[in-house]
C-alpha positions in Angstrom: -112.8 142.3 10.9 -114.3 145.2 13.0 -116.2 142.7 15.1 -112.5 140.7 16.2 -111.1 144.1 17.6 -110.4 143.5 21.1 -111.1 147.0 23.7 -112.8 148.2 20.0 -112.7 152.4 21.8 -109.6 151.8 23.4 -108.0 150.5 19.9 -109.4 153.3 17.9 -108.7 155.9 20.6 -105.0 154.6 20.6 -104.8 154.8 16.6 -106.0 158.0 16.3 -103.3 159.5 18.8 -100.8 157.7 17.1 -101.6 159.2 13.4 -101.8 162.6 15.8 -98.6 162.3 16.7 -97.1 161.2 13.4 -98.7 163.8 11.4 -97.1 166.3 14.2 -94.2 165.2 14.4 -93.6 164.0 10.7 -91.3 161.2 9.7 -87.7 160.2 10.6 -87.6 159.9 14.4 -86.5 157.0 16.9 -88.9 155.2 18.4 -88.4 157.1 21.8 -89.1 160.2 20.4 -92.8 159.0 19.0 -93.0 157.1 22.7 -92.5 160.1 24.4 -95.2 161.8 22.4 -97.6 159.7 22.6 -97.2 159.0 26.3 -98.0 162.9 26.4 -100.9 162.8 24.0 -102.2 159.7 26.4 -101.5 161.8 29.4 -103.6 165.0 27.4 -106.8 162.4 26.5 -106.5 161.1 30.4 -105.6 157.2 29.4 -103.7 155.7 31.6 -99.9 154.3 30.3 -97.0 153.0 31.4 -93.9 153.4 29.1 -91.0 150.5 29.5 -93.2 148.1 31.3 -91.0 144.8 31.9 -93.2 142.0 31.8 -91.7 138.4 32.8 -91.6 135.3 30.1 -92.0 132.0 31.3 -91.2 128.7 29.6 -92.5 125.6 31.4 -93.7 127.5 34.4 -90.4 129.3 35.0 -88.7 132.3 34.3 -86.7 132.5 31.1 -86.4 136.6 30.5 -88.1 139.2 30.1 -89.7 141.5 27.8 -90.1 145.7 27.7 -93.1 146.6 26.6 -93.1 150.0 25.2 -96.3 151.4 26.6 -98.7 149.8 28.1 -102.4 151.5 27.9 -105.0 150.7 30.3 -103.6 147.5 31.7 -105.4 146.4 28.6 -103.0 146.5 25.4 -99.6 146.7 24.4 -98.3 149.2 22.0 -94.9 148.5 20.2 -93.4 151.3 18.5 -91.6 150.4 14.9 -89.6 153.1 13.6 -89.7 151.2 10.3 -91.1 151.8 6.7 -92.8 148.9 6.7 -93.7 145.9 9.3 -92.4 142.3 8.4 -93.9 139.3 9.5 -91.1 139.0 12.2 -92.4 141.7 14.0 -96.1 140.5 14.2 -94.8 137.4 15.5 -92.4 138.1 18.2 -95.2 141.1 19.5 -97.5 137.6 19.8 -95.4 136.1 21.9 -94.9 138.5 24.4 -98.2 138.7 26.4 -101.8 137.5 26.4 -102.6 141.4 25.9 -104.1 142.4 22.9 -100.9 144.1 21.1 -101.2 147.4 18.9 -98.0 147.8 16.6 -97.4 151.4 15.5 -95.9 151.8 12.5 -93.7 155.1 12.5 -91.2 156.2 10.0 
């Protein structure tokens, strides 16, 4: 499994900061209120992020919408933020639509 982990530091780096922020924060915030933290907690451990990134979907080579990415880190990998008790399989599949960025979904309820 380990060895299928794309930007394996990165991942782990983003992950940790995440449980850092949950267990400060505790349970029963929005979404924007873990964003926020962890966009300071990136800013703190000098990763680079961009919160509410739009990123344009195409469908047959044009332009159908597009999609806000939570935070992007690194240019490299997209964190979505659930403020949910548990993840279904409808949120794995619409974060695999959205990019060909490895996507991180953080889990925070």
């Amino acid at each position: 499994m380990e060895d299928r982990i794309l930007h394996k530091d990165l991942s782990f780096k983003i992950v940790g900061l995440a449980m850092q922020a949950h267990r400060e924060l505790g349970p029963g915030f929005l979404e924007k209120v873990y964003e926020n933290a962890l966009m300071i907690l990136f800013d703190e451990n000098g990763i680079s992020s961009q919160a509410q990134l739009p990123i344009t979907v195409h469908f047959h080579g044009k332009t159908v919408g597009d999609y806000i990415a939570d935070i992007l880190v690194e240019n490299s990998i997209i964190v979505e933020l659930k403020a949910q008790d548990r993840i279904l399989q409808l949120h794995k599949a619409q974060t695999l639509n959205y990019s060909e960025q490895p996507v991180f979904v953080w889990r925070c309820y």
